[in-house]
TIDO-519298 format. One record per residue: x, y, z of N, C-alpha, C, O in turn; residue in one letter. Coordinates in steps of 0.05 Angstrom, whole numbers, plus 5000, padded with zeros to 4 digits. Layout:
<pts>
XYZXYZXYZXYZa
...
</pts>
This chain:
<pts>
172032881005169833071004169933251029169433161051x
170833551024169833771051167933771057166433831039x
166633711081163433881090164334051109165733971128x
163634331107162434591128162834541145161634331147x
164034581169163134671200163334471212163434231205x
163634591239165034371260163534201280161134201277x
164234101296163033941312160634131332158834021345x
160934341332159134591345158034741335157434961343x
157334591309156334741278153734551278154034341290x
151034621265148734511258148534421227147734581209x
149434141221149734001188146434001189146234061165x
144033981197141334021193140833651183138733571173x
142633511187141933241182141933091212143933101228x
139932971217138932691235140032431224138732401203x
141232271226142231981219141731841244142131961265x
140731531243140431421258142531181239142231111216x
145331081263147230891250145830701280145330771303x
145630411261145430191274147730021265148529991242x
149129901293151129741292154030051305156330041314x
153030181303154830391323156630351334158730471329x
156430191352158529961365160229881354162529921363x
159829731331161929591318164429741306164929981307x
166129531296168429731280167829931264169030151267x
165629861244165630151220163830301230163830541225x
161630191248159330441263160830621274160330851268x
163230561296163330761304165231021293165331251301x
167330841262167131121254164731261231164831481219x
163531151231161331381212159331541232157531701225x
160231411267158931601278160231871287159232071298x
162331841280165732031283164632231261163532451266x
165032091232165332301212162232401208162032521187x
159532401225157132621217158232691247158032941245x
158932651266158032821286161233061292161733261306x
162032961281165033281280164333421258166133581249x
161833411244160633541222158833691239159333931234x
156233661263154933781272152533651267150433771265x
152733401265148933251249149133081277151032981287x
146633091284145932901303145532651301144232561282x
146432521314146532151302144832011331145032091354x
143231821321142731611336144031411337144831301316x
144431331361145831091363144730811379145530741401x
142830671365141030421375143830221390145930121382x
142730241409143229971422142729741449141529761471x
143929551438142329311455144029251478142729111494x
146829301490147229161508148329361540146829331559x
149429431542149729591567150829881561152529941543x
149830031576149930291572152430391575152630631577x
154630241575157530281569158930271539161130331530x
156930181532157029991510157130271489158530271468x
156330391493155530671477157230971487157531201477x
158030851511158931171519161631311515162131511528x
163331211498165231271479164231421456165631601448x
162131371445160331441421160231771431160931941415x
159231851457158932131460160732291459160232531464x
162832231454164932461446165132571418165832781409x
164332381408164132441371162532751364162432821340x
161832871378159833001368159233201392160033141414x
157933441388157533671418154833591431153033431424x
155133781458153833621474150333571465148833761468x
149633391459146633251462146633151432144533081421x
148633151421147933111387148532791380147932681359x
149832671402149832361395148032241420148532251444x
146032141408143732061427143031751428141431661412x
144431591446143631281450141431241455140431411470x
139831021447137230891440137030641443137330501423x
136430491471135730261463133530171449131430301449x
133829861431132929721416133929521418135929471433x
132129301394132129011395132128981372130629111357x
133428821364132828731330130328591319129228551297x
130028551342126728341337124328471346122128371347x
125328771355122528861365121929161351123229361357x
119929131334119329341313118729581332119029811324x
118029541353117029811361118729961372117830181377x
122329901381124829961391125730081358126230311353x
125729871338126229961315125830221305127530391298x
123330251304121230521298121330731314120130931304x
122630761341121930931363125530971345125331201336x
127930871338129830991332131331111311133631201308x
128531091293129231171265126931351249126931381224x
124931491270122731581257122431931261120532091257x
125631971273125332281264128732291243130532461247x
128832151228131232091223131132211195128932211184x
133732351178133332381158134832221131134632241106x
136932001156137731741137138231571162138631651185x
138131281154138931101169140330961160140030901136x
142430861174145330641161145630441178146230421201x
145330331166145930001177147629851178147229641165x
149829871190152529811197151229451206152329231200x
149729471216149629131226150528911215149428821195x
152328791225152928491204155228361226157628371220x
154328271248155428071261157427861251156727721233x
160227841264161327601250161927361263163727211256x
160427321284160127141297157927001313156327141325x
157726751312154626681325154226641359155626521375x
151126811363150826851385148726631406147926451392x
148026611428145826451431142626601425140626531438x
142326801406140627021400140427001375138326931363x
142927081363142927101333144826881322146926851333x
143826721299145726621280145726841260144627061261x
147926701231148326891218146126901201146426991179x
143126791211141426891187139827141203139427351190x
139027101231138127271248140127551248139127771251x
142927521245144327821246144427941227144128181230x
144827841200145327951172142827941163142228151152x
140527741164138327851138136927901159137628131165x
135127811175132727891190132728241204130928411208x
135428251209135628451227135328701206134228921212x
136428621176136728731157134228851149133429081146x
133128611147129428661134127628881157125729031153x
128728821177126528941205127529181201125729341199x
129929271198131229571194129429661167127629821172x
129729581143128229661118125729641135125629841150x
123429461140121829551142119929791161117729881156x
122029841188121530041199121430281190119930461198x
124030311162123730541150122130701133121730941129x
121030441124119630501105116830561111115330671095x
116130471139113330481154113530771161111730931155x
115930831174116631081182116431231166115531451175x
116931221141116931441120119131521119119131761116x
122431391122125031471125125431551100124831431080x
126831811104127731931070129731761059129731711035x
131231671074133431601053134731351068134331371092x
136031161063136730901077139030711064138430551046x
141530751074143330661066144330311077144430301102x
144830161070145629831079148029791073148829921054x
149929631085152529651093152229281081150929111093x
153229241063153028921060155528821057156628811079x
157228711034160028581029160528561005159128410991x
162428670994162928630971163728350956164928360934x
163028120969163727890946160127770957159227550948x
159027890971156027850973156227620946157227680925x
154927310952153827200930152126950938152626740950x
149627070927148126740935148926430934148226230945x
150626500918152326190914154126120922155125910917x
154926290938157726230947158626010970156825960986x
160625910973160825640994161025791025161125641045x
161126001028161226111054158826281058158226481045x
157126131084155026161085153726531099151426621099x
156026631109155626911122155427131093154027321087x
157726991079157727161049154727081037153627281028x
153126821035150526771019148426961038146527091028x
149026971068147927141081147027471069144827551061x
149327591072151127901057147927901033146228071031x
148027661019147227790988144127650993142827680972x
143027541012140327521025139427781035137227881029x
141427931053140328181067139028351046136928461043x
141928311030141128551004138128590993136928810993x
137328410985134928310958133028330991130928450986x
133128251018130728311030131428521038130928481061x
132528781037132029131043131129231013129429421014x
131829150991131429230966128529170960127029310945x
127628890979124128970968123028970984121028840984x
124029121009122729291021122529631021120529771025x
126329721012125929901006127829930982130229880983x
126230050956127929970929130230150934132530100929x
129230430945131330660936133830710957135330910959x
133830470970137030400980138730420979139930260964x
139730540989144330560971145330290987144530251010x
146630140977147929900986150829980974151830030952x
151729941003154929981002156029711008154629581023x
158829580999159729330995162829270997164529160982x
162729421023166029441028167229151032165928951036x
171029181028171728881017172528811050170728871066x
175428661065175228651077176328871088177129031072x
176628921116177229241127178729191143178528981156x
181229441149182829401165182829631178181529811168x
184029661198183729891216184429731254184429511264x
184929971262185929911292184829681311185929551328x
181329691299180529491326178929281291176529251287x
180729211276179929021256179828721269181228681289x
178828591263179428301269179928091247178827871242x
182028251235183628111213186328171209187528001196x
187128291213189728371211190428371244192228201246x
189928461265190528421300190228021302191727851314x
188327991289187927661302189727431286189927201294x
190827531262193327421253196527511268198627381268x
196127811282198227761308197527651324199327531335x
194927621335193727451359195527121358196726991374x
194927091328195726781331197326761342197626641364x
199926921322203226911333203827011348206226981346x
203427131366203527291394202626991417204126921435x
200426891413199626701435200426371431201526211446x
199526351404200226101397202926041380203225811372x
204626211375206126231359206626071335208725981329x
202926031315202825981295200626071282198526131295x
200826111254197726201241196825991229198225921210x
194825851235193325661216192825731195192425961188x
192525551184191125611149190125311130191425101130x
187825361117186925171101187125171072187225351056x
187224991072188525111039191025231027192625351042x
191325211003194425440985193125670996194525771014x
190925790992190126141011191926360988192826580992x
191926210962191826380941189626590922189826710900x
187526570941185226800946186727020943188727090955x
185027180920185127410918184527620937182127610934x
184927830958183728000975185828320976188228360978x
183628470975183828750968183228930987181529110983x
184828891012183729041044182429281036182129351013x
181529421059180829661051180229811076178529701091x
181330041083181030191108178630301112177230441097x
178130191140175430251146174930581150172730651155x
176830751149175831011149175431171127174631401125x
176530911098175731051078173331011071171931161057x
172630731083168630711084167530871088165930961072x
168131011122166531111127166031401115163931521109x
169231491112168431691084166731701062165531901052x
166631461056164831481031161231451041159331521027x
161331361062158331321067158531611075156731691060x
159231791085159532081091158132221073156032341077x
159532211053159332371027156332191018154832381013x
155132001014152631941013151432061027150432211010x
150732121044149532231068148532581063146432661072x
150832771047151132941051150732981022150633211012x
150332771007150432840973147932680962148432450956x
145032780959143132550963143532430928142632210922x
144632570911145232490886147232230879147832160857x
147932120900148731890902147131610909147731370907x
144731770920143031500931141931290913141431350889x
141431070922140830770906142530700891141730530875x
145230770889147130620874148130400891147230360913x
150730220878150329930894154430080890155730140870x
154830080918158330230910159429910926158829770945x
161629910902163629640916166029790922167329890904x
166929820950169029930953171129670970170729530990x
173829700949176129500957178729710959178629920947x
180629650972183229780976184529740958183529580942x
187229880951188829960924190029750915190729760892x
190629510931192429330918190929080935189429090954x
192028820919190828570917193128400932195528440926x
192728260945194428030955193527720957191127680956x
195527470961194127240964194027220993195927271008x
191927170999191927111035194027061052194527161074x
195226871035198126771044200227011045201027051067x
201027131030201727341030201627591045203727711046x
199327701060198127741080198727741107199227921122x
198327371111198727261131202627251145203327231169x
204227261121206827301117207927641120210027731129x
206227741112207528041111207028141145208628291157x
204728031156203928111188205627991202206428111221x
206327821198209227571212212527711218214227621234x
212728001196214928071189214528351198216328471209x
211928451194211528721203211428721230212028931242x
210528431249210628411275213828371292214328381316x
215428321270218328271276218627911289220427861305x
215827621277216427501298217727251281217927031289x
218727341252220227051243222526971252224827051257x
221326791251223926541272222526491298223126301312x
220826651304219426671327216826441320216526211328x
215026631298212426391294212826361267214426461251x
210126141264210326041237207625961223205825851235x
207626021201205725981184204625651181206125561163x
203325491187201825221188200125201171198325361174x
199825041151197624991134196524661145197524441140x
194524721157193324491175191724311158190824101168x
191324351134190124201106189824341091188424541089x
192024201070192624181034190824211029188724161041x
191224380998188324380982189524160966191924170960x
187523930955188023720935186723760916186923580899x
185523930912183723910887184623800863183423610853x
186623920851188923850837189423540826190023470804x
188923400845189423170845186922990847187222760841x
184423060855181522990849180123040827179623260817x
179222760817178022810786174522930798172922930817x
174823040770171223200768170223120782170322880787x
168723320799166123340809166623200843164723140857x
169123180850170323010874171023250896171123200920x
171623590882173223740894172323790930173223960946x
170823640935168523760954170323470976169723440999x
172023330965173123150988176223230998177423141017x
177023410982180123520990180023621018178223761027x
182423541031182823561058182623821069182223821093x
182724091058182424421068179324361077178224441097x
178424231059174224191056173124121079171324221092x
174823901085173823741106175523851133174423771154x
177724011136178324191148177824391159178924501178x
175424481142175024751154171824701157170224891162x
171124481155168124361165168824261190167024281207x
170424171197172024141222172024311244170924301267x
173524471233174624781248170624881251169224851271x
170224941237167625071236165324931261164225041279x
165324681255164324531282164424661304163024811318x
167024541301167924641335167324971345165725021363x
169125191326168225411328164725411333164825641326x
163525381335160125321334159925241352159125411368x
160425031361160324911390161625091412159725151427x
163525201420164825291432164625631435165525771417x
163325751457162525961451165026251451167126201462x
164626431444167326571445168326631474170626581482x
166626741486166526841515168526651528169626701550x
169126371511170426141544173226121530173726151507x
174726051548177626061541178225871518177025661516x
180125951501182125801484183125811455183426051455x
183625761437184825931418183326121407180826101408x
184426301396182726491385181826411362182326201351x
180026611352178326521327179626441303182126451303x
178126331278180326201260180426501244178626651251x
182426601224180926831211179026841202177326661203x
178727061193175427111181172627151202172127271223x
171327011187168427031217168826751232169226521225x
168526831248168626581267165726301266163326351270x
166726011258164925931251163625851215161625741207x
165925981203164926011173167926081158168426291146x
169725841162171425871153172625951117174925991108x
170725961106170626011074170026251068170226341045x
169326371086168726661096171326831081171027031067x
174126691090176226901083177226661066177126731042x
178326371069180726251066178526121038179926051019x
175526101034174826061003173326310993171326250980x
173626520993172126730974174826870968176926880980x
173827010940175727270928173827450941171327440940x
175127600952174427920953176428170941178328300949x
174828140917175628280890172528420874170528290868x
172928680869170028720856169828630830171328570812x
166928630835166328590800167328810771167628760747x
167528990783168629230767165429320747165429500729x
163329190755160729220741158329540762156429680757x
160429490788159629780802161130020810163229960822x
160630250808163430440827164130440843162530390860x
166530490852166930440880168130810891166731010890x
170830800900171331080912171631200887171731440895x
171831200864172131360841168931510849168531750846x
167831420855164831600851163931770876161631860879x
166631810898166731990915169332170911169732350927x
170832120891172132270894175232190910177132330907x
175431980926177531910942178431740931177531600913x
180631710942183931540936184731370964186331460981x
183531130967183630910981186130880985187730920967x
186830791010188930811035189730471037188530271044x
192630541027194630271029194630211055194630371073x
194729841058193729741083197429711095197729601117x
199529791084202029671082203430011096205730051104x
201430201094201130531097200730561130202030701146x
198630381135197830391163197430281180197630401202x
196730011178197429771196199929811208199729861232x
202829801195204729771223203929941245205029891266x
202230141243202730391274201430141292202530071313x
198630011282197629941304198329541309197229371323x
200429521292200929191294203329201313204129011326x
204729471313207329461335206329371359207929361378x
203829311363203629311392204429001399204728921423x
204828821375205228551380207428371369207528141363x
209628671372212228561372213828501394214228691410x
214628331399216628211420218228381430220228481420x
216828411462218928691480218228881472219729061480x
216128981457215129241449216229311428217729171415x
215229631419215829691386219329801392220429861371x
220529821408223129881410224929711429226529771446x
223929451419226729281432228629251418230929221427x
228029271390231329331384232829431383235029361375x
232029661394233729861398236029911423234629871443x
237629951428240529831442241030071462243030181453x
240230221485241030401507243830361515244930581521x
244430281516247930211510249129961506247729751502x
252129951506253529841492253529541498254529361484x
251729501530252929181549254429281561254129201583x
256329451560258129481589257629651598259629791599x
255229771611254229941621255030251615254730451629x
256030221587257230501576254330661560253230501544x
253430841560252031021549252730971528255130911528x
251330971498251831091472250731381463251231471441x
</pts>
């Protein structure tokens, strides 16, 4: 989708994006403010924390705001001259502040309801596309809690449900080089024959763009997934090769899935189960801030998060077909930013001469 005019141009739209900071906030604060719309940018922790954000946009049009997630009146003071608000918020890790019910639904509901006190025209929510109350990973039962508490608070919601996302500062595709770069292995639970359908985070933010700028899109529920499907494992193997480190590290499956071999109604004792209730502990216990391996994939703390859900849509909502765009192969763009965690840099293989000090 084109919009008009440049970053020194007046789009006549106010957006207040919460979660700004994060990976996808800060590009949807990129794509309104090189448009000319003024964006708010709420935040809670140090005023550094935000000041990357002011380049997006000319001078005074990206405006930081502190707030609290828990304090309605920070809420309201950042969203009440606003003419949409987006809610990028969805933490994937637990804090001594927030668990994942305090970051995904509460924070969720306090945003809807500020808006709606406010009188916000229009209010978009950023949730997950395998969002399911039932699901065995408790950040995903989270996802589809947020949903149903902004929906009755505010019905006429657009809920967007992007799958998992990749992009430069992802923490899914960098933290599977993380492994093999530090530990020179990737864990894994389970076969990790999960279905998953990356999806570039700047084609999100494209599409929340074009919501923004198109109000004939609002209250629909868009599931947006990337062009092609892989098994996790698969994935985890292609980053191993694109990093240049086989023979170097290695793929570990730290517990079998047995299910296979467990009669009815037992599947809940196979060793991945009790593995990644394990892993999950500890991750929990152990806060990120202090040294030692990095996180498991996925969200840290909620290992079923990635290694037990499909993230695959239902095909029951639209996704980029209903903006108009053609979603961006993860196999397209990842190598620029995974070279950084090849051995000797992205040009050690390359030969300056011969060994005998001869030029080629």
């Amino acid at each position: 989708m084109t919009i008009p005019g440049g970053r020194s141009s007046v789009s006549g739209i106010t957006a207040t994006v919460l979660g700004s900071t994060g990976m996808l906030g800060r590009y949807v604060v990129n794509k309104l403010g090189r448009v000319g719309s003024q964006v708010i940018v709420p935040y809670r922790g140090n005023d550094d924390d935000v000041r990357h954000l002011r380049l997006m946009g000319d001078l005074g049009m990206i405006v930081p705001m502190r707030f609290h997630a828990r304090d309605m009146d920070s809420i309201s003071r950042c969203v009440e001259r606003s003419d949409v608000v987006i809610n990028c918020i969805g933490k994937q890790e637990l804090t001594m502040n927030f668990d994942f019910y305090g970051a995904n639904v509460e924070t969720a509901h306090n945003v809807a309801r500020a808006c709606k006190e406010a009188g916000v025209p229009r209010m978009i929510h950023v949730s997950a596309l395998s969002a399911d109350p039932g699901a065995s990973s408790e950040w995903v039962r989270r996802k589809a809690e947020a949903e149903q508490a902004v929906l009755g608070l505010y019905p006429e919601a657009t809920i967007v449900r992007p799958g998992v996302m990749f992009g430069e500062e992802d923490k899914f595709l960098n933290l599977i080089a993380k492994w093999y770069q530090i530990m020179g292995v990737c864990p894994l639970y389970g076969a990790c024959q999960n279905e998953i359908r990356p999806v570039y985070v700047d084609d999100v933010a494209e599409a929340i763009r074009a919501i923004v700028f198109d109000p004939t899109l609002d209250g629909g529920v868009y599931d947006l997934e990337g062009p092609e499907g892989y098994a996790l494992r698969d994935i985890v193997e292609w980053v191993r090769v694109a990093t240049q480190r086989e023979g170097l590290a290695s793929i570990r499956t730290i517990a079998p899935d047995m299910t296979a071999f467990l009669p009815e109604g037992m599947e809940g004792y196979s060793p991945h189960v009790s593995g990644m209730d394990i892993s999950d502990f500890f991750y929990r216990m152990w806060p990120q801030a202090l040294p030692g391996a990095p996180s498991n994939l996925g969200v840290r703390g909620d290992a079923n998060m990635l290694f037990g859900t499909e993230w695959v849509a239902s095909g029951k909502n639209p996704g980029f077909d209903a903006f108009a765009l053609k979603p961006t192969s993860m196999k397209s763009v990842a190598p620029e930013y995974l070279r950084h965690y090849v051995k000797g840099g992205q040009f050690a293989n390359q030969d300056s001469h011969d060994g005998s000090g001869t030029l080629t």
